[in-house]
Residue, then its C-alpha position, 0 to 999 in steps of 0.5 A: x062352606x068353602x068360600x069360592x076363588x075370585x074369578x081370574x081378571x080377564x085379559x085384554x083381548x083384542x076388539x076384532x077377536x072378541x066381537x059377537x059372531x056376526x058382527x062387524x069388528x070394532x077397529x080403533x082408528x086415530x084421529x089425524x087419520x081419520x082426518x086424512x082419509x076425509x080429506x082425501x075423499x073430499x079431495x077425490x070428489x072435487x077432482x071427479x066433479x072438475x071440466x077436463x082442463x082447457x087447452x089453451x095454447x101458450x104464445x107470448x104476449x106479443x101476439x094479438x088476440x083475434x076471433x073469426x066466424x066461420x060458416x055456420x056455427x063455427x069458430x076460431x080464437x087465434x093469436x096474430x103476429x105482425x111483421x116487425x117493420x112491415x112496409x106498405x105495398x109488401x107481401x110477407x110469408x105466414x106461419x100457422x103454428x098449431x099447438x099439442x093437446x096440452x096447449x104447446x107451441x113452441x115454434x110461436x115462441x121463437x118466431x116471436x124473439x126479437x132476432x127471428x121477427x128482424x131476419x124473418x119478417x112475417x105473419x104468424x097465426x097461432x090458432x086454438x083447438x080447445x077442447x073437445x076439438x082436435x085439428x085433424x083426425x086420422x085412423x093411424x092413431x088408435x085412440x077411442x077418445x079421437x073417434x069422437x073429436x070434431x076437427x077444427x082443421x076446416x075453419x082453421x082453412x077458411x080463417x087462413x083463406x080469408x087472412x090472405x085477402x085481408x093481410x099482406x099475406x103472400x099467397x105463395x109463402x104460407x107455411x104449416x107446423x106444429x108440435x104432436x097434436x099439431x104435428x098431427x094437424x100438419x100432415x092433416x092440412x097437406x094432406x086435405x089443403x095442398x094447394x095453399x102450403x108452400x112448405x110443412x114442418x111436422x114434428x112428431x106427428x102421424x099420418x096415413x100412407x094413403x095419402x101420400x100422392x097428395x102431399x107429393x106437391x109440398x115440401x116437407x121437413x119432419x122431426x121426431x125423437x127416437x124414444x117417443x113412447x107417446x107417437x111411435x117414430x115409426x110414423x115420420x120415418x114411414x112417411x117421409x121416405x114414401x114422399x120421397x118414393x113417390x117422388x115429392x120432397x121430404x126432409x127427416x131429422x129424427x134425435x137419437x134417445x130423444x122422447x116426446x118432446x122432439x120439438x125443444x130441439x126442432x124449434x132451434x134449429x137454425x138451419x129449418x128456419x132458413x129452409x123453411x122461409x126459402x120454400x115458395x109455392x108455384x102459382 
């Protein structure tokens, strides 16, 4: 009887073509990369569990930290500068400083320099806006998130009116800026609070041509960058020019190839300071 042949060694085949039909392939994976991958997704979990970041605005230690309660429920944190060599019996300007959505605010920064408080003696308040808050809403930004926003524009105007009887604060001489979600803010306190502004510096903010005929009474210096992806430069263009038309005074400066961040160069400019401090509201 013939003996029979051994069967051929079977080859090596891969796990994924040799599986049973209907189950699910067997795929070898490396150690440090099954680490990685757990590593990641522990990561991706921790993130999606965090609070939305706080909006805290930066301001230099110089600044006094203050609390105001507001009408019912409400609330303000700010920030509090004094004149550098106030003298009793004196009134001095004030210069609210509202902050981006990030917590930016540069124009706190300079005020704050030794050589500003020497040539410009004032007062300046930064206030926050934390989230979810923002200062002002206006339907020109078609953002879902702003729909929901509650404004804090309106303690910000009661802390300011009680500042006034409480501080040497010249009523004539109070003066609005700020940077993005601020600059925003400022075109929403002209807009809604005309009669306690003496002068406004928006800067890449926006706002609604409808209310123009309300902004006429205060003078206006805007700054926007010409390639800002974030507000279209469109917005400070459009609206100082009708201030303009309607027979108010608006300033624009806008920096050709510049993006978002117009306010690095706005904020050094000499030139606005000396404006800005020389403007005085008629009683």
């Amino acid at each position: 009887m013939t003996a029979l042949s051994p069967l051929p060694r079977r080859r090596n085949i891969p796990d994924a073509l040799s599986s049973p039909v209907n189950q699910k392939p067997v795929i070898r994976q490396r150690p440090f990369l099954v680490l990685i991958a757990a590593l990641l997704a522990l990561s991706n979990a921790v993130h999606a569990q965090k609070p939305a970041q706080s909006r805290k605005p930066r301001y230099e230690p110089e600044y006094e930290h203050r609390f105001f309660k507001g009408a019912g429920d409400t609330e303000l944190k700010y920030g509090w500068l004094a004149p550098l060599h106030a003298k009793i019996g004196e009134k001095y300007p004030l210069v609210v400083c509202l902050h981006g959505s990030g917590g930016s605010v540069k124009a706190s920064a300079v005020l704050a320099s030794q050589p500003m408080r020497e040539k410009y003696p004032a007062f300046v308040m930064v206030p926050e806006a934390d989230r979810p808050f923002t200062w002002a809403k206006t339907d020109v930004i078609l953002r879902p998130s702003l729909e929901t926003m509650p404004e804090k524009l309106p303690v910000l105007i009661e802390a300011v009116r009680s500042l006034m009887k409480t501080e040497a604060v010249d009523p004539t001489r109070i003066y609005v800026t700020g940077q993005s979600m601020g600059g925003v803010g400022s075109w929403g306190a002209i807009a809604q609070h005309a009669g306690i502004f003496a002068a406004a510096v928006p800067v890449c903010g926006a706002w609604s041509l409808e209310d123009v005929p309300k902004m006429t009474g205060v003078p206006v210096w805007a700054f926007h960058g010409g390639k800002d992806p974030t507000v279209p430069v469109h917005f400070s263009r459009d609206i100082t020019a009708a201030i303009n038309k309607a027979g108010g005074t608006a300033k624009y400066t806008e920096y050709p190839g510049v993006g978002h961040d117009s306010w690095t160069k706005a904020y050094d400019e000499p030139e606005m300071w000396a404006w800005l401090f020389a403007q005085k509201r008629k009683q």
